[in-house]
C-alpha positions as CSV (number, residue, x, y, z in Angstrom):
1,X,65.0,125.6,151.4
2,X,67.3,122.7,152.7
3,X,69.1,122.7,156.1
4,X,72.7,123.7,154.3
5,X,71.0,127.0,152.5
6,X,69.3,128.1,155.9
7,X,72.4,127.7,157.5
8,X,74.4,129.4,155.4
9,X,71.8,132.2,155.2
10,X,72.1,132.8,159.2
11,X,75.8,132.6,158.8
12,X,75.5,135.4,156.3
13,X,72.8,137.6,158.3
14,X,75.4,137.1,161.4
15,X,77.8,138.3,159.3
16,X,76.0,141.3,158.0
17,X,75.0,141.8,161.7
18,X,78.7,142.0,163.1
19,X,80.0,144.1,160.1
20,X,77.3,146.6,161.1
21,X,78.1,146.9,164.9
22,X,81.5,147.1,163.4
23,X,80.9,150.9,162.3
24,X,80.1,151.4,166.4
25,X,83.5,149.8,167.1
26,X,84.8,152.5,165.2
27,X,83.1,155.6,166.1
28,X,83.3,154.6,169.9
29,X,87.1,153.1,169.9
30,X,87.8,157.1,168.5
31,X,86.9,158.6,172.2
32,X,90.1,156.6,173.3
33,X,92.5,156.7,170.4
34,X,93.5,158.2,167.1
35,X,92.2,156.8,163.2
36,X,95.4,155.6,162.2
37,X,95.9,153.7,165.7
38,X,92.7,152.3,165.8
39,X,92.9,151.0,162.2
40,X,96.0,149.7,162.5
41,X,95.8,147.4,165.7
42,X,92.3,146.0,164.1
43,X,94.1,144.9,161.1
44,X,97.0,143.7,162.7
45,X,94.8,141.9,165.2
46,X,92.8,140.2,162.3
47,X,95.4,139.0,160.1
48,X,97.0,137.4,163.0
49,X,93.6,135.8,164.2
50,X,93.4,134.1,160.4
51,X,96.8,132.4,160.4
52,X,95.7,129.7,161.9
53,X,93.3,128.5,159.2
54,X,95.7,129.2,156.9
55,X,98.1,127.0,158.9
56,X,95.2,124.5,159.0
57,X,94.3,124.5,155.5
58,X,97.9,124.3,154.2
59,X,98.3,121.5,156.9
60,X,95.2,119.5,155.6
61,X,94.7,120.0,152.3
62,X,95.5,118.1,149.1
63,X,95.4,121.3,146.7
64,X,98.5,123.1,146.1
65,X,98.3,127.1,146.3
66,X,100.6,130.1,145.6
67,X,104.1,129.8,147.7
68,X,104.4,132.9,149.7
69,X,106.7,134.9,146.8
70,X,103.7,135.1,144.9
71,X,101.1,136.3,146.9
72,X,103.5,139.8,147.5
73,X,102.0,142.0,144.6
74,X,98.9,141.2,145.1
75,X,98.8,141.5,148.9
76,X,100.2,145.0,148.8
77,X,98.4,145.9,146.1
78,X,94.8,145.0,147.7
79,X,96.3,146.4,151.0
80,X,97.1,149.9,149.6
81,X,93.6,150.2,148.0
82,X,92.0,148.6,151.9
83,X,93.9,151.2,153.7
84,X,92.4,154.2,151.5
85,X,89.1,152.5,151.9
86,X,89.4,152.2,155.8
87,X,90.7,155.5,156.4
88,X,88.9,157.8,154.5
89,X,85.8,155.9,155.9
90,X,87.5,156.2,159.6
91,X,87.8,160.0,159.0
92,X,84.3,160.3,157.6
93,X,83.3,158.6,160.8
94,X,84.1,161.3,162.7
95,X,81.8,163.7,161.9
96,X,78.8,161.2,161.2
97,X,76.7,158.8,162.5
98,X,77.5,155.0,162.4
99,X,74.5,155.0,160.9
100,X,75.1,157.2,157.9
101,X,78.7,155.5,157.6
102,X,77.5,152.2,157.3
103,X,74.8,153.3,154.7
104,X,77.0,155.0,153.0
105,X,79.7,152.7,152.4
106,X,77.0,150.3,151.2
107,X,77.3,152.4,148.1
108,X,80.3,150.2,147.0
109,X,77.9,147.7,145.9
110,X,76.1,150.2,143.6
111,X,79.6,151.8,142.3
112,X,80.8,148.4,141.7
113,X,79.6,147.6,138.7
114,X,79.6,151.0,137.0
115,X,83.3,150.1,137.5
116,X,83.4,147.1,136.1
117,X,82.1,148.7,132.4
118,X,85.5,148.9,131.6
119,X,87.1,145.8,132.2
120,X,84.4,145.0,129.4
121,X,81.0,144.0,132.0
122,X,77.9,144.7,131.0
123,X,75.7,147.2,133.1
124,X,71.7,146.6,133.2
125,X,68.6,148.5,133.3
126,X,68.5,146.9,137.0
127,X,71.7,148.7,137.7
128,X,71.1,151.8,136.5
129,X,67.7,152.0,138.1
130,X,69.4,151.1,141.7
131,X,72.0,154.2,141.0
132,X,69.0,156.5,140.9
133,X,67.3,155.1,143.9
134,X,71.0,155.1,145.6
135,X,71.6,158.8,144.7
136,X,67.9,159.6,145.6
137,X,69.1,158.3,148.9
138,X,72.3,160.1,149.5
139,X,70.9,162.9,148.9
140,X,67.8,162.4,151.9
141,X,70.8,161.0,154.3
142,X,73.4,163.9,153.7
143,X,71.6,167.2,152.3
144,X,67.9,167.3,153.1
145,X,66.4,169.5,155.2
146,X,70.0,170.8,156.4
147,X,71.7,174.0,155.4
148,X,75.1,172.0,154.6
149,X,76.2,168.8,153.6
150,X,77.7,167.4,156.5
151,X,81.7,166.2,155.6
152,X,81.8,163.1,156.8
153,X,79.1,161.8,154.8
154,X,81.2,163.3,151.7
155,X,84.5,161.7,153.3
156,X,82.1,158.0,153.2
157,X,81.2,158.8,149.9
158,X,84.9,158.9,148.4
159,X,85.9,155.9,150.7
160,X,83.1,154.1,149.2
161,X,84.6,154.0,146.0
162,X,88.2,152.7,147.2
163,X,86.0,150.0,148.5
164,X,84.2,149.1,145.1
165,X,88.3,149.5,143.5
166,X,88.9,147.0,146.4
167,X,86.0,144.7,144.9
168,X,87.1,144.3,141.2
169,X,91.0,143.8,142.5
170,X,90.3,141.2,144.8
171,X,88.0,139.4,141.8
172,X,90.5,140.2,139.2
173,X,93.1,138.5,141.6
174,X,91.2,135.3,142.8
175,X,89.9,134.9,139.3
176,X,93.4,135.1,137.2
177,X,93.7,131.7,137.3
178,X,90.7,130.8,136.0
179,X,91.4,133.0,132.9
180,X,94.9,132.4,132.2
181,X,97.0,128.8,132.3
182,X,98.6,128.9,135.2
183,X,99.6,126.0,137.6
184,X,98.3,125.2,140.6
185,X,100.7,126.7,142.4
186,X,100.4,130.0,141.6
187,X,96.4,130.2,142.4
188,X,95.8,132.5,145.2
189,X,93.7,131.8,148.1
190,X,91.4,134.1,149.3
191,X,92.1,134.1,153.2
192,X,95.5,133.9,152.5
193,X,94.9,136.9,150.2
194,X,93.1,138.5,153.4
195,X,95.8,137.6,156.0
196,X,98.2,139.8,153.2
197,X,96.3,142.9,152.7
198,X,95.0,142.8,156.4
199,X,99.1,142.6,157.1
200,X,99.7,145.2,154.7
201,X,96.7,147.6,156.0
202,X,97.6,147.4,159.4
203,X,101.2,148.5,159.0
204,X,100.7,150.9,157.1
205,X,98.0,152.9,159.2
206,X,100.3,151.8,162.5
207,X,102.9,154.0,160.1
208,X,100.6,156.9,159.7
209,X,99.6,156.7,163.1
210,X,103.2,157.8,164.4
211,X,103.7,159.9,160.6
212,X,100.6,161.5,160.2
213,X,98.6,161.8,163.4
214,X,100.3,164.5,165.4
215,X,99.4,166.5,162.4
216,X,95.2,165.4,162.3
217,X,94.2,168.0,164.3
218,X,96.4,171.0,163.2
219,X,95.2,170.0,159.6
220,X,91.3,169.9,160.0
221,X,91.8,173.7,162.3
222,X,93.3,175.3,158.9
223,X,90.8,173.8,157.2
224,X,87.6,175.0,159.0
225,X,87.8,175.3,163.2
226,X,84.3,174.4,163.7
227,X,84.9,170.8,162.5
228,X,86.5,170.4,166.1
229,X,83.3,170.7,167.6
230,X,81.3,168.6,165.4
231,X,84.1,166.0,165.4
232,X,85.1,163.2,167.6
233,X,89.1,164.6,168.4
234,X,89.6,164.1,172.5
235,X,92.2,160.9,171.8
236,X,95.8,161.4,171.6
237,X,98.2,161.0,168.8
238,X,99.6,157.6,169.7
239,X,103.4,159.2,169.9
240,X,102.3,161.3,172.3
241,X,100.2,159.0,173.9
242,X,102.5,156.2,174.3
243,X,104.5,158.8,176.0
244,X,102.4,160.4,178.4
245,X,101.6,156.3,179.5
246,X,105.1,156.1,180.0
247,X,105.3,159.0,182.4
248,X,102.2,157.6,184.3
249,X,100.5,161.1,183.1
250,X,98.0,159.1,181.4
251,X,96.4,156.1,182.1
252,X,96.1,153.2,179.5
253,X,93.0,153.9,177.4
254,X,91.6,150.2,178.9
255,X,88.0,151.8,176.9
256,X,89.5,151.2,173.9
257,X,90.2,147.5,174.1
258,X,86.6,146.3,173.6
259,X,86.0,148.8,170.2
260,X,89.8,147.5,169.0
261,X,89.0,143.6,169.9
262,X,85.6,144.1,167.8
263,X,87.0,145.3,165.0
264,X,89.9,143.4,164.6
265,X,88.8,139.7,166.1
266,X,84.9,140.5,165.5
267,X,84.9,142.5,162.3
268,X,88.2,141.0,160.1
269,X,88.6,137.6,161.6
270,X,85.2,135.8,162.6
271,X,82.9,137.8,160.5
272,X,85.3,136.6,157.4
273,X,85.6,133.2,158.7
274,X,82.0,133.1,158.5
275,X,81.2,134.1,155.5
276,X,83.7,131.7,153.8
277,X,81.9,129.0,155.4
278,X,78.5,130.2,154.5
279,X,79.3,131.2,150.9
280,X,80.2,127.4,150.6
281,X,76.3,126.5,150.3
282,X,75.3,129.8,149.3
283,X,75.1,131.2,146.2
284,X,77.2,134.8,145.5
285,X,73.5,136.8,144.6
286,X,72.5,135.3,147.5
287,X,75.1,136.4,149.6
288,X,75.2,139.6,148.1
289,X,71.8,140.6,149.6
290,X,71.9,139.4,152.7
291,X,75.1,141.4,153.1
292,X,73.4,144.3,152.0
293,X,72.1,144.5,155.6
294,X,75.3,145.7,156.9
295,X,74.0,149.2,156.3
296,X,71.0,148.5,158.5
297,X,72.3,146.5,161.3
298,X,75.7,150.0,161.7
299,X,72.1,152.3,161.9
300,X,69.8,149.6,164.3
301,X,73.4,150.0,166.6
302,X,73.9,153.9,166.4
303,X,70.7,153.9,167.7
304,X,70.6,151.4,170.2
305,X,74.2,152.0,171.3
306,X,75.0,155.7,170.8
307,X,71.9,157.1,171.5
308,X,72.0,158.8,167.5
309,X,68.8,159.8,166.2
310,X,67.1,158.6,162.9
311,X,64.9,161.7,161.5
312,X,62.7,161.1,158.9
313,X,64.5,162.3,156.2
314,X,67.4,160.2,157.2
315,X,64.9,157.3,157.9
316,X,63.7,158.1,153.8
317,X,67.2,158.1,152.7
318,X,68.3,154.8,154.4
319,X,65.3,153.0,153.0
320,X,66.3,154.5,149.0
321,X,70.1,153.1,149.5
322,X,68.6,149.5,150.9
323,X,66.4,149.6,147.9
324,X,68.8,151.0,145.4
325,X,71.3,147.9,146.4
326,X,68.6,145.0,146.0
327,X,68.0,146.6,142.7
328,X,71.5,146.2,141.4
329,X,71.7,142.7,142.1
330,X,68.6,142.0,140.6
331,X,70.3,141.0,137.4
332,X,72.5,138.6,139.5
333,X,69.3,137.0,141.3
334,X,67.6,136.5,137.8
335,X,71.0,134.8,136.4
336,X,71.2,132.9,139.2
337,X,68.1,131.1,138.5
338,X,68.6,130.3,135.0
């Protein structure tokens, strides 16, 4: 392995590493403040923290891309489908482990290509050998050896597949070029792509944070009461908290800065950053796996950082879902060497 490959392989484990702790951010930021608030700051604070390189790269390079008019549809487009992902996953987070979350969401890799049968993909032996191991998985994290199926874990599950949506648009949109004769200046760049739907993401969960948060808690009582135990619901709806600041009732949440400044800076704008550089010398299959680790770097955090506790069924379950996602790239890997 040359001095490049390694590189980029430690950039992409890095990566994998920060995008785990990320699911920490998330849990832990929800002790100070609401879903919608937390999401939305994040995602404002990362789009910001990548117009600079996109300043940079306009500023430098030779290449023409898309003029802001047409990176619109597909910004809001992406955007809508990330702020599905994000917030069903943010609500699933709240009555489940980081661990679990992070697993779980990990299924996007496994859904992905089950999805992309009908935009005319084919789907392997390799693939459907993963599902199984995937689904064996699931089923040790979320059901075994408890009398219910905990929500959340069901919430991660349906996020999971706005994420693997979130997959084929972003290829579908980075890739149009390639498959129709366009000019130059329509081809869409990918962190300018990003800085869109992280724009578009952001305002629209600041939105629900003033539309839709007041109303969290009322909502999840007249659907079953004992969810408020199991749940993490002592923050404020930001109306009400901006308020209660105001009046000097309430002091700032200053807690939540560090979980808000990880996600946004930590988990949108360097961990992206980072993988843009390594996928330069790194192939995609290769990439692919190493990011796989996300899952297992969220559950090495919940323990370390939030005290959560593995059991062996879980432990079982997050071993399947790691296997079950090698095994779907597989294929990739084997293509990759031809």
């Amino acid at each position: 392995m040359n001095k490049r490959a390694l590189r980029a392989d430690i950039l992409l484990l890095v990566t994998a590493a920060v995008w785990g702790f990320g699911f920490i951010a998330q849990r832990s930021g929800m002790e100070f403040i609401g879903p919608f608030a937390f999401n939305g700051i994040r995602f404002i604070l990362g789009s910001i923290s990548l117009f600079p390189f996109i300043f940079l790269r306009r500023f430098h390079s030779v290449h023409v891309t898309a003029s802001p008019r047409y990176m619109i549809l597909p910004s809001l487009v992406a955007g809508i489908c990330l702020f599905l992902a994000v917030m069903l996953q943010q609500f699933g987070i709240m009555f489940t482990t980081a661990g679990n979350a992070g697993f779980i969401t990990g299924l996007y890799v496994v859904l992905t290509p089950f999805f992309g049968i009908f935009l005319g993909r084919k789907t392997g032996y390799a693939t459907w050998i993963g599902s199984v191991l995937t689904l064996c998985g699931l089923y040790f994290i979320s059901a075994a050896g408890r009398p219910s199926i905990n929500p959340g874990d069901i919430i991660v599950i349906i996020s999971a597949f706005f994420w693997a949506f979130h997959v084929l648009l972003i290829d579908r949109f980075i890739h149009s070029d390639s498959k129709q004769n366009v000019s130059q200046e329509t081809t869409i760049d990918p962190l300018e792509l990003s800085f869109g739907q992280f724009a578009v993401c952001g305002i629209l969960t600041l939105l629900g944070s003033f539309l839709f948060e007041p109303h969290v808690i009322a909502a999840v009582e007249r659907v079953n009461t004992s969810l408020l135990n199991e749940g993490l619901f002592s923050w404020l709806p930001l109306p009400e908290l901006i308020t209660e600041v105001k009046h000097g009732t309430v002091m700032f949440p200053v807690g939540a800065l560090i979980p808000v400044l990880y996600g946004g800076l930590g988990s949108v704008g360097i961990a992206y950053t980072l993988q843009v550089i390594a996928q330069r010398d790194a192939p995609p299959a290769h990439a692919t796996i190493i990011l796989c680790f996300e899952g297992s770097f969220a559950a090495l955090g919940g323990v370390l950082l939030l005290s959560e506790k593995i059991g062996v069924w879980t432990l079982l379950g997050f071993i399947l879902m790691l296997a079950g996602m090698l095994a779907t790239q597989w294929e990739v890997i084997a293509k990759s060497r031809e």
